[in-house]
MARPA-31461 format. One line per field, with one value per residue: z, x, y of N, C-alpha, C in turn. Coordinates in nm, 4 decimals. Each point is the difference from the previous one (the first is absolute). Last residue first. Layout:
N
nw = Z, ...
nu = X, ...
nv = Y, ...
caw = Z, ...
cau = X, ...
cav = Y, ...
cw = Z, ...
cu = X, ...
cv = Y, ...
This chain:
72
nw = 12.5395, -0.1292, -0.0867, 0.3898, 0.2022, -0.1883, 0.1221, 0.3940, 0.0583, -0.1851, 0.2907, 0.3358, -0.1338, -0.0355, 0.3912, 0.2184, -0.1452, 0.1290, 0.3598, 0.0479, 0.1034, 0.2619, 0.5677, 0.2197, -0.0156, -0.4055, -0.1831, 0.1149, -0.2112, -0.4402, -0.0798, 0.1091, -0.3289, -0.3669, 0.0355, -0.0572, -0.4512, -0.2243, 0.1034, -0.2395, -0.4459, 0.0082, 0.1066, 0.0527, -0.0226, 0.3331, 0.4116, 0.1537, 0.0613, 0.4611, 0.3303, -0.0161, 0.2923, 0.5604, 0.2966, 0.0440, 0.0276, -0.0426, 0.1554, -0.1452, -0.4745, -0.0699, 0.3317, 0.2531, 0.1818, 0.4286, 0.4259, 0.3467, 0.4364, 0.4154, 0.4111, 0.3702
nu = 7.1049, 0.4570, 0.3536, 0.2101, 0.3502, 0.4777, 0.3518, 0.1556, 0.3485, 0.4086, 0.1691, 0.2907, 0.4515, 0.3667, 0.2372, 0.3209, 0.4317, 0.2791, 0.1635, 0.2141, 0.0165, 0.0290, -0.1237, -0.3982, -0.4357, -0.1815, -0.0896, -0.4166, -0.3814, -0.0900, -0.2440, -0.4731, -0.2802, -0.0877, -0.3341, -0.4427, -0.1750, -0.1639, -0.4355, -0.3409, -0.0712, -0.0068, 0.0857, 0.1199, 0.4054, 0.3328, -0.0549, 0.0517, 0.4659, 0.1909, -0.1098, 0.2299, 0.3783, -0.0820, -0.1547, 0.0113, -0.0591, 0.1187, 0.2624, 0.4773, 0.0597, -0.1473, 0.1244, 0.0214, -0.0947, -0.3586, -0.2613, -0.4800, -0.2369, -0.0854, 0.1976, -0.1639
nv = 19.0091, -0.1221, 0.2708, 0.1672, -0.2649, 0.0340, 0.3861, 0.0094, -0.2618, 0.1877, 0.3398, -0.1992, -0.1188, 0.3111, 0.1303, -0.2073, 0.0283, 0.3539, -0.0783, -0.4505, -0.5323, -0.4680, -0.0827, -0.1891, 0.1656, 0.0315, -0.4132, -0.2095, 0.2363, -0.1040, -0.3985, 0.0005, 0.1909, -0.2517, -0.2906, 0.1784, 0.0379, -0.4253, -0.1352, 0.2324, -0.1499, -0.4891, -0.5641, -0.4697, -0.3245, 0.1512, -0.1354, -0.4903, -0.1190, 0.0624, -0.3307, -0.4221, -0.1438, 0.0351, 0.2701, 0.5258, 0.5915, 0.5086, 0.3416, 0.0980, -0.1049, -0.4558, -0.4614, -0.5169, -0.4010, 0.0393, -0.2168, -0.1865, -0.1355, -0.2415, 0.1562, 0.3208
caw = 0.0579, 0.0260, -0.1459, -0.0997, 0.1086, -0.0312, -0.1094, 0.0435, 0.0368, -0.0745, -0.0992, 0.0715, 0.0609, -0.0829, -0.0557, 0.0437, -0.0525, -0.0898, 0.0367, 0.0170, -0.1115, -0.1303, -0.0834, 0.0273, 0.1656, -0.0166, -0.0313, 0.0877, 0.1123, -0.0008, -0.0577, 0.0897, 0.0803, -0.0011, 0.0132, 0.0776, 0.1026, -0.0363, 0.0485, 0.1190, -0.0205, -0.1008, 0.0286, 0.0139, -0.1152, -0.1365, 0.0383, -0.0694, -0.1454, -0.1401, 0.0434, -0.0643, -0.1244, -0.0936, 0.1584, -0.0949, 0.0592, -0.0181, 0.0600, 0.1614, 0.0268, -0.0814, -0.0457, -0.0673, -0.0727, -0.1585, -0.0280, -0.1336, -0.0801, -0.1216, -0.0168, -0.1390
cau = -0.1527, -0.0760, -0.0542, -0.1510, -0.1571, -0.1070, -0.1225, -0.1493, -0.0481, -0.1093, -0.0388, -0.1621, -0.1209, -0.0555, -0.0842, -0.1199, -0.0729, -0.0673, -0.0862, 0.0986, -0.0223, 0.0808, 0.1073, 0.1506, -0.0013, 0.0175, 0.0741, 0.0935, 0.0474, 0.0864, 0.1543, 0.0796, 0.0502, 0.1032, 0.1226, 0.0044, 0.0956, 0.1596, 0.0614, -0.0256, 0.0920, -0.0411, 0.0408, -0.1651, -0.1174, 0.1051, 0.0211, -0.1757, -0.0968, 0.0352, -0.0560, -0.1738, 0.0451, 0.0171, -0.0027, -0.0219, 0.0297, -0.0893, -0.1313, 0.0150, 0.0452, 0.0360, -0.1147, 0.0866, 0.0818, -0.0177, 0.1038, 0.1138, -0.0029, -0.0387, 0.0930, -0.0367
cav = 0.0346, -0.1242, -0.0557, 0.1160, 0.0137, -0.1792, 0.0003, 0.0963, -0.0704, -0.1019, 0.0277, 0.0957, -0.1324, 0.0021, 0.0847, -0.0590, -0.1444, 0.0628, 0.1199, 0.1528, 0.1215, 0.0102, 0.1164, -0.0868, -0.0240, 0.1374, -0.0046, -0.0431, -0.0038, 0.0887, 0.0006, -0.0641, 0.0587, 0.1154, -0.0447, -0.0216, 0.0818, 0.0751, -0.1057, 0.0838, 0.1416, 0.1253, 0.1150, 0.0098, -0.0390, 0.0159, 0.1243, 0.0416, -0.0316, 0.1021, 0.1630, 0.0241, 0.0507, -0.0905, -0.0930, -0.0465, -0.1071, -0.0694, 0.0410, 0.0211, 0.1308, 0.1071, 0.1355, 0.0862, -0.0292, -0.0022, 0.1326, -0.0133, 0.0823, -0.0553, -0.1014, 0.0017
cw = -0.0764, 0.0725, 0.0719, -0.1214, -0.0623, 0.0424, -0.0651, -0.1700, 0.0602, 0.0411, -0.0969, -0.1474, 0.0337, -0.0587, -0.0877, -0.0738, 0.0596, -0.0254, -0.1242, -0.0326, 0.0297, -0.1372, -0.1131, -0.0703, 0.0062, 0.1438, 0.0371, -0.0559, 0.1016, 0.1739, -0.0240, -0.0110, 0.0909, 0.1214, -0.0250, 0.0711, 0.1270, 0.0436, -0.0350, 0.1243, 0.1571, 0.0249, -0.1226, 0.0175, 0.0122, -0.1000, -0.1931, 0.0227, -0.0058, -0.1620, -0.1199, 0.0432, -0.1413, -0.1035, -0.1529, 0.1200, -0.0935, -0.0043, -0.0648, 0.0801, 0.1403, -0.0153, -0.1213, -0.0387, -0.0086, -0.0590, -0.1504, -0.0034, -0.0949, -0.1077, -0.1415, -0.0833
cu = -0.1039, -0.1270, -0.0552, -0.0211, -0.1127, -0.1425, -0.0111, 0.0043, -0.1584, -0.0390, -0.0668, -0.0615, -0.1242, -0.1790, -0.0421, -0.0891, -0.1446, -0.0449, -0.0826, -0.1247, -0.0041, -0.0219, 0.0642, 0.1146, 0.1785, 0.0231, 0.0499, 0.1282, 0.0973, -0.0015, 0.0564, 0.1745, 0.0136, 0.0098, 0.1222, 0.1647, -0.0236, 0.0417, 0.1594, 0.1323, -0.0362, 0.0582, -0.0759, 0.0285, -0.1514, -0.1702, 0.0184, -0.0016, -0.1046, -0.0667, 0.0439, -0.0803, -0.1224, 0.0649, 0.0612, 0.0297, -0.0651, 0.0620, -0.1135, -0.1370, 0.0024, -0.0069, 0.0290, -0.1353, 0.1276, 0.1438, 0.0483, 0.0791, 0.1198, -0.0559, -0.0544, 0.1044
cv = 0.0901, 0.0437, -0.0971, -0.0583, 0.0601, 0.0304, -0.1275, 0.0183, 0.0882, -0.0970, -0.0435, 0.0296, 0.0307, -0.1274, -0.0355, 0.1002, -0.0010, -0.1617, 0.0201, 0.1076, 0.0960, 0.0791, -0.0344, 0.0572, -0.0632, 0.0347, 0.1696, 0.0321, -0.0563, 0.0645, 0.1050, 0.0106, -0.0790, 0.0814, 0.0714, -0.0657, 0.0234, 0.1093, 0.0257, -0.1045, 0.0171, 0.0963, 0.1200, 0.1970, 0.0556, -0.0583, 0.0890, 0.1269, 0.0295, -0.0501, 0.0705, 0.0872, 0.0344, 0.0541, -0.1215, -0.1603, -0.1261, -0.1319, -0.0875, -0.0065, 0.0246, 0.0995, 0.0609, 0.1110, 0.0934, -0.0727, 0.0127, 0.1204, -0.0092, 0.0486, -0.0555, -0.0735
């Protein structure tokens, strides 16, 4: 499989980007359901890469179930 493109670079450890105009049309086309979605990518990988301390991750858990419930 020698002629399987290798991405550019990922983001948040998991969405894979093959050009510099990914993240842009990523960033320029992007909605609410498309944003947090991304938010939690990013706090997941950031919360995997021990940079929040137990009560940070709570507090995070937290508003991030009440974004979820005002929105549904």
């Amino acid at each position: 499989m020698a002629d399987e493109k290798q991405p550019l670079g990922t983001l948040f450890g998991r969405i894979a980007y093959y050009k510099s105009s990914d993240v842009n049309n990523i960033i320029d086309s992007m909605d609410f359901p498309q944003g947090y979605y991304m938010i939690t990518q990013a706090l997941e990988y950031a919360n995997s890469s021990g940079l929040f301390s137990i009560q940070e991750a709570e507090i995070i858990s937290k508003s991030l179930r009440l974004i979820n419930n005002d929105n549904k």
